[in-house]
C-alpha positions in Angstrom: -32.6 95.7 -16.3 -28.9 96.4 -15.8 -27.7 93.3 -15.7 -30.0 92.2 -19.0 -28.1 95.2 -20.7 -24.2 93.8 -19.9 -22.2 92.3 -22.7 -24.6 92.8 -25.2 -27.4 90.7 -23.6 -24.4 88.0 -22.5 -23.4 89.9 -19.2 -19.4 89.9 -18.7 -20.0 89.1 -15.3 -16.2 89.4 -14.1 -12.4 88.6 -15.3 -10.2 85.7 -14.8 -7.4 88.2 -14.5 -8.7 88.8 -11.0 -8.4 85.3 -10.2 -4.7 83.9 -8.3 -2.0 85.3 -6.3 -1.8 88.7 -8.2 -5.3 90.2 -9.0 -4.9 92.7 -12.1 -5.4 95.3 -9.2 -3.8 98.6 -12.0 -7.4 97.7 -13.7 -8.9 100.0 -11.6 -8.5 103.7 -10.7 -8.3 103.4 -6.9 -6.1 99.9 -6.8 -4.9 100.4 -3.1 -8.9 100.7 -1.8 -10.0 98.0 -3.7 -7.5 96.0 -2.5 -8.2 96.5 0.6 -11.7 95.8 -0.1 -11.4 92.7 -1.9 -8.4 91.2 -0.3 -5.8 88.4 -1.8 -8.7 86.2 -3.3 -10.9 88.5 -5.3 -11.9 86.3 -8.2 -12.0 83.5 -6.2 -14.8 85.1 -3.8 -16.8 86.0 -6.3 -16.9 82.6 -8.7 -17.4 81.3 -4.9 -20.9 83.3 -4.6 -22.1 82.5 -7.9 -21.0 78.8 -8.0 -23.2 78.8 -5.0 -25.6 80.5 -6.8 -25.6 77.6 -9.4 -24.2 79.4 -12.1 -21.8 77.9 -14.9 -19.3 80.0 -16.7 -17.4 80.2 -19.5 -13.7 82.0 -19.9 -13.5 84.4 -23.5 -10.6 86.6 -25.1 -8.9 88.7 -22.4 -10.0 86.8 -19.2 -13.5 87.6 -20.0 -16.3 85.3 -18.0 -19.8 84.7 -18.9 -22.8 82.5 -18.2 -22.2 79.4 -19.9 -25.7 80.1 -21.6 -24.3 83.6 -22.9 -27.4 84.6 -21.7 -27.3 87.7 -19.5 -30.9 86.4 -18.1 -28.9 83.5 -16.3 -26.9 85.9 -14.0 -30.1 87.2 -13.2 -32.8 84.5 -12.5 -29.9 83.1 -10.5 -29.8 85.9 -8.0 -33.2 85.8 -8.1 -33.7 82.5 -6.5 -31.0 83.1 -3.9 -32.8 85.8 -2.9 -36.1 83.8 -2.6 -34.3 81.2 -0.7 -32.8 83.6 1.7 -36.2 85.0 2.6 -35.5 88.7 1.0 -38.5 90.9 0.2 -38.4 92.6 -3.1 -39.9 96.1 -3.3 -39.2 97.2 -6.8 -40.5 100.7 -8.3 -40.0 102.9 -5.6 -37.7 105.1 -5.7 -35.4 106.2 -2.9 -36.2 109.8 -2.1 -33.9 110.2 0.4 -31.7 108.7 3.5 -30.7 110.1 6.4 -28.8 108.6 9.9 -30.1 109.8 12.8 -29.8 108.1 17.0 -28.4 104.9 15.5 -31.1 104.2 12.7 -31.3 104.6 9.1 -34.7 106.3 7.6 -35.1 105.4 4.1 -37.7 107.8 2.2 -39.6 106.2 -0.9 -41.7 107.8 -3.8 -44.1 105.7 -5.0 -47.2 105.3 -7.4 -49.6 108.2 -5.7 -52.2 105.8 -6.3 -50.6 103.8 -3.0 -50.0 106.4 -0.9 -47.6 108.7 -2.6 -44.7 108.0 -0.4 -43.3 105.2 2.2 -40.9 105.3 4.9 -38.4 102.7 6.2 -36.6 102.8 9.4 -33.7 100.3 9.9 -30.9 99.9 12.1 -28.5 99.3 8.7 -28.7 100.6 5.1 -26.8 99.9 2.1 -25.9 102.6 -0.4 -26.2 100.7 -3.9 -27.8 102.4 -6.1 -25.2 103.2 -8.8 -24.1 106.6 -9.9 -26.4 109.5 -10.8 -29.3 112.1 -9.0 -30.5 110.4 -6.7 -26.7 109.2 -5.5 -25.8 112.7 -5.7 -29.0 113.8 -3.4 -28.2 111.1 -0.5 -24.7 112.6 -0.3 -25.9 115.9 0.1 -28.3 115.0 3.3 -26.1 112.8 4.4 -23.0 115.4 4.3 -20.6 113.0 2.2 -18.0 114.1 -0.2 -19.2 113.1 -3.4 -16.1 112.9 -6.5 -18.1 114.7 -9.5 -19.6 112.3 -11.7 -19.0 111.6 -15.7 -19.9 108.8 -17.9 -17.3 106.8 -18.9 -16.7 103.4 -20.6 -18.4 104.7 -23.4 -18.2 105.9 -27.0 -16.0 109.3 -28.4 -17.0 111.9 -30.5 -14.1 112.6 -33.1 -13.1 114.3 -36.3 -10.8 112.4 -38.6 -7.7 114.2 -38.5 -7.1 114.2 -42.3 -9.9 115.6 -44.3 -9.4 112.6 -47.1 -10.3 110.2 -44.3 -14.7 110.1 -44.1 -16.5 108.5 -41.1 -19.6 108.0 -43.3 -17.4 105.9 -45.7 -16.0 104.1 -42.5 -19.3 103.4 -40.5 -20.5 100.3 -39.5 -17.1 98.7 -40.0 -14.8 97.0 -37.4 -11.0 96.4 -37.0 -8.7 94.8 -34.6 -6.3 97.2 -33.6 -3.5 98.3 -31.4 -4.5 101.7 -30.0 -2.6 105.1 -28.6 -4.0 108.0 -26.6 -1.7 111.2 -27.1 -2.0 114.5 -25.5 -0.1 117.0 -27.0 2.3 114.4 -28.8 2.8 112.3 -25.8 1.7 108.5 -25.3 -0.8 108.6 -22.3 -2.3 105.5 -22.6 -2.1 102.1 -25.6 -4.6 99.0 -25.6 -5.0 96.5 -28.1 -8.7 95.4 -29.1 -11.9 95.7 -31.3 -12.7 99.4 -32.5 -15.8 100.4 -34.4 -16.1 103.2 -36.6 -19.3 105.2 -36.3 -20.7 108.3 -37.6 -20.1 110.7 -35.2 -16.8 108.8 -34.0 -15.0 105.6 -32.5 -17.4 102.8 -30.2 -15.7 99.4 -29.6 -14.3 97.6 -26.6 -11.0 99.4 -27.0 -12.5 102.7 -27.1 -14.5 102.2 -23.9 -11.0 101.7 -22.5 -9.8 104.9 -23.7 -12.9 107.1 -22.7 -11.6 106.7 -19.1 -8.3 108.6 -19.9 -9.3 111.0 -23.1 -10.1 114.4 -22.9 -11.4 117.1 -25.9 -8.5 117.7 -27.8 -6.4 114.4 -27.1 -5.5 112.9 -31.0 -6.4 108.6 -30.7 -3.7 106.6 -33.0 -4.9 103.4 -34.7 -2.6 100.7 -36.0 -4.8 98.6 -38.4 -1.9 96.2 -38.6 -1.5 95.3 -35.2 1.8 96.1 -34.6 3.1 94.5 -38.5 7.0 95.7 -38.9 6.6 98.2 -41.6 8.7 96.9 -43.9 6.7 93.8 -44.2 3.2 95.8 -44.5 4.7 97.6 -47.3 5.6 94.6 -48.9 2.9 92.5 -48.7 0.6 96.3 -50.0 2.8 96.3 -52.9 1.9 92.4 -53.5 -1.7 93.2 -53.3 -1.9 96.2 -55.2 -3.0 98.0 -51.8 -3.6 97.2 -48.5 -6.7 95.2 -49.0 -4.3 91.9 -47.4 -3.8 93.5 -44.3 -7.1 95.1 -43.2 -11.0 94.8 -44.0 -11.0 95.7 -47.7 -14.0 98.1 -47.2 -11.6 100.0 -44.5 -9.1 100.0 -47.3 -10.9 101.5 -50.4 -12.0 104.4 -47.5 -8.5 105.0 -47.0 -7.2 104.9 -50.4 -5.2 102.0 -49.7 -2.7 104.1 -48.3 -0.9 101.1 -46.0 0.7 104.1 -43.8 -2.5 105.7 -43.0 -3.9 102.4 -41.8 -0.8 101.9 -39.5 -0.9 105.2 -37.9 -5.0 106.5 -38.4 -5.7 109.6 -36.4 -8.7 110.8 -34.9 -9.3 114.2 -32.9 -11.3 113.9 -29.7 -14.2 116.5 -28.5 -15.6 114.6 -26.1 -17.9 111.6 -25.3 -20.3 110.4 -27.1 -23.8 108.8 -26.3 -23.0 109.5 -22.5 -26.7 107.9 -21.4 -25.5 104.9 -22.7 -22.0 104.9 -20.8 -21.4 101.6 -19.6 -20.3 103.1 -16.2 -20.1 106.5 -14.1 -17.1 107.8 -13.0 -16.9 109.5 -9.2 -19.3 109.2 -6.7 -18.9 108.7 -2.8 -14.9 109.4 -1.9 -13.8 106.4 -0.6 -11.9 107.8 2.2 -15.0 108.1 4.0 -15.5 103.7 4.3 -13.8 101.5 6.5 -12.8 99.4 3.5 -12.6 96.2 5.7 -16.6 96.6 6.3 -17.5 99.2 3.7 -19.1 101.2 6.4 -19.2 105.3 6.6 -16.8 106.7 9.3 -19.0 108.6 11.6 -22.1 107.4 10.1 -22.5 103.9 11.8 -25.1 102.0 10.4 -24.6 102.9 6.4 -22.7 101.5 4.3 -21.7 101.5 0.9 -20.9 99.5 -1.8 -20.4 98.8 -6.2 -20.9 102.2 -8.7 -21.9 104.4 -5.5 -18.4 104.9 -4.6 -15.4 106.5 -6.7 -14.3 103.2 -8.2 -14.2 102.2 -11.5 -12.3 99.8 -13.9 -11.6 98.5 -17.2 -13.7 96.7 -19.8 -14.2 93.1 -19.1 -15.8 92.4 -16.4 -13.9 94.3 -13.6 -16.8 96.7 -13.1 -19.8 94.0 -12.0 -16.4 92.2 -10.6 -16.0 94.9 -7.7 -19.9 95.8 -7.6 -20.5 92.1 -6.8 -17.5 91.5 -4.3 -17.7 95.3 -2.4 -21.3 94.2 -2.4 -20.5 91.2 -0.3 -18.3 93.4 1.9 -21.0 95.6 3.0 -23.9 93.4 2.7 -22.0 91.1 5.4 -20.9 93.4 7.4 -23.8 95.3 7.6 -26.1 92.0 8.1 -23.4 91.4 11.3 -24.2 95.0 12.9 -27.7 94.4 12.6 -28.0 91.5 14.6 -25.5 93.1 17.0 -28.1 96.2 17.1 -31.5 93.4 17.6 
């Protein structure tokens, strides 16, 4: 259902940017551990899996790669029949109740549909921790004794407040703009990104917002430049040509803001906070990474479980970087954790 639910129903499924010598490694919040992690040929490794997968792509704006068939269903029917091949038994609808480590082996607790039994218990020699952020993450860290990194949506939309009363998001709604974009905290630049913004109701949705929900806090003031950067002096003269700035930026944005071509240069919102968090992209925090031997993924002191994708403290940028690292931390502990099982048989 995640992966259905990706880029719109297309499913970003990673970046070109973390392709080559120089993997765009400042993409993420932890850079040195998922370095470490995903070693010198990050991109490569993971088109590597999914060309062997049988899987065709296709490269968009910004480095961003999707199935060929822009289909998000592709990326999954694909897995799907590795898995098949590889022999793996699915056992959706059960939901992990709780893990613990104990004399080598990993117990693995299951709710279930009462009418089979209620409950279910796994033993294994080796577990994988993969199950995103959230509760049930949050549970396993406490039986286990991890340090867990609080956890908050991000990659989502922001609630704000116009910060000029002529300005009206109901006017606005709906409507889209390219746009350079700042992040200020009490005056200061803290973060700027260029990309698609989309005015809503209660706020600012868009690519470019998602970006800037990872660094915004209530209170923080979000500058956009409707011009993309235009010198000023051409914007006014090409505003006093049209009578307005109806030229320059979606004439429906325009009429809301009076076609005043300064306002759309520098249009200021005030944040409060996130908005739509169930429907953040990704959760921030989880399982401090500190605690994984980032060459297998595997918990120091807890041999035997490992750990891999949303379930640890690492998160990136829009674009595909997220299901980028999910997929290649997931081959790190999968393999590793596949090779200390048949060491423990």
């Amino acid at each position: 259902r995640t992966i259905l639910a990706t880029g719109n129903g297309r499913c970003n499924f990673m970046n070109a940017r973390l392709c080559g010598p120089a993997p765009a490694w400042g993409s993420y919040n932890d850079p040195a551990f998922v370095e470490a992690v995903c070693g010198p040929d990050f991109g490569g490794d993971v088109l590597a899996f999914f060309e062997g997968c049988g899987l065709a792509w296709a490269e968009e704006e910004g480095g961003r790669l999707y199935p060929l068939s822009r289909q998000a269903a592709s990326v999954r029917e694909v897995l799907l029949a590795r898995a098949r091949r590889a022999g793996v038994t699915l056992a959706p609808a059960r939901e992990v109740a709780g893990v613990s480590v104990c004399g080598g082996r990993c117990r693995i607790t299951c709710q279930i549909d009462p009418k089979m039994g209620g409950k279910c218990q796994v033993m294994s020699s080796c577990a994988v921790l993969s199950a995103g952020g959230g509760p049930a993450l949050a549970r396993s860290a406490d039986r286990l004794g991890l340090e867990l990194v609080p956890l908050e949506p991000v990659l989502c939309s922001l609630a704000c407040e116009p910060a000029e009363a002529c300005v009206s998001l109901a006017e606005l709604d709906g409507r889209r703009a390219h746009v350079t974009a700042r992040l200020l905290r009490d005056g200061a630049e803290v973060v700027r990104d260029e990309g698609e913004a989309l005015f809503r109701p209660y706020g600012l949705s868009g690519i470019v917002t998602f970006d800037l929900s990872r660094s915004a806090r209530a209170g923080d003031v979000i500058s956009l430049d409707l011009t993309c950067g235009m010198d000023p002096d051409r914007a006014q003269r090409l505003a006093r040509a049209a009578g307005g700035c109806t030229g320059i930026v979606d004439p429906v944005i325009a009429r809301a803001l009076g076609d005043d071509v300064g306002r759309a240069r520098d249009l200021r919102f005030v944040v409060s906070g996130p908005a739509e968090p169930e429907r953040a992209q990704v959760t921030r925090g989880g399982l401090a990474t500190a605690q994984w031997a980032p060459e297998t993924l595997e918990a120091r002191g807890l041999p035997g479980l490992f750990a891999c994708g949303e379930a640890l403290d690492v998160d990136g940028a829009c674009g595909g970087f997220n299901l980028a690292w999910a997929w290649k931390s997931g081959l790190v502990a999968g393999l590793a954790a596949a090779a200390a099982a048949r060491r423990r048989a």
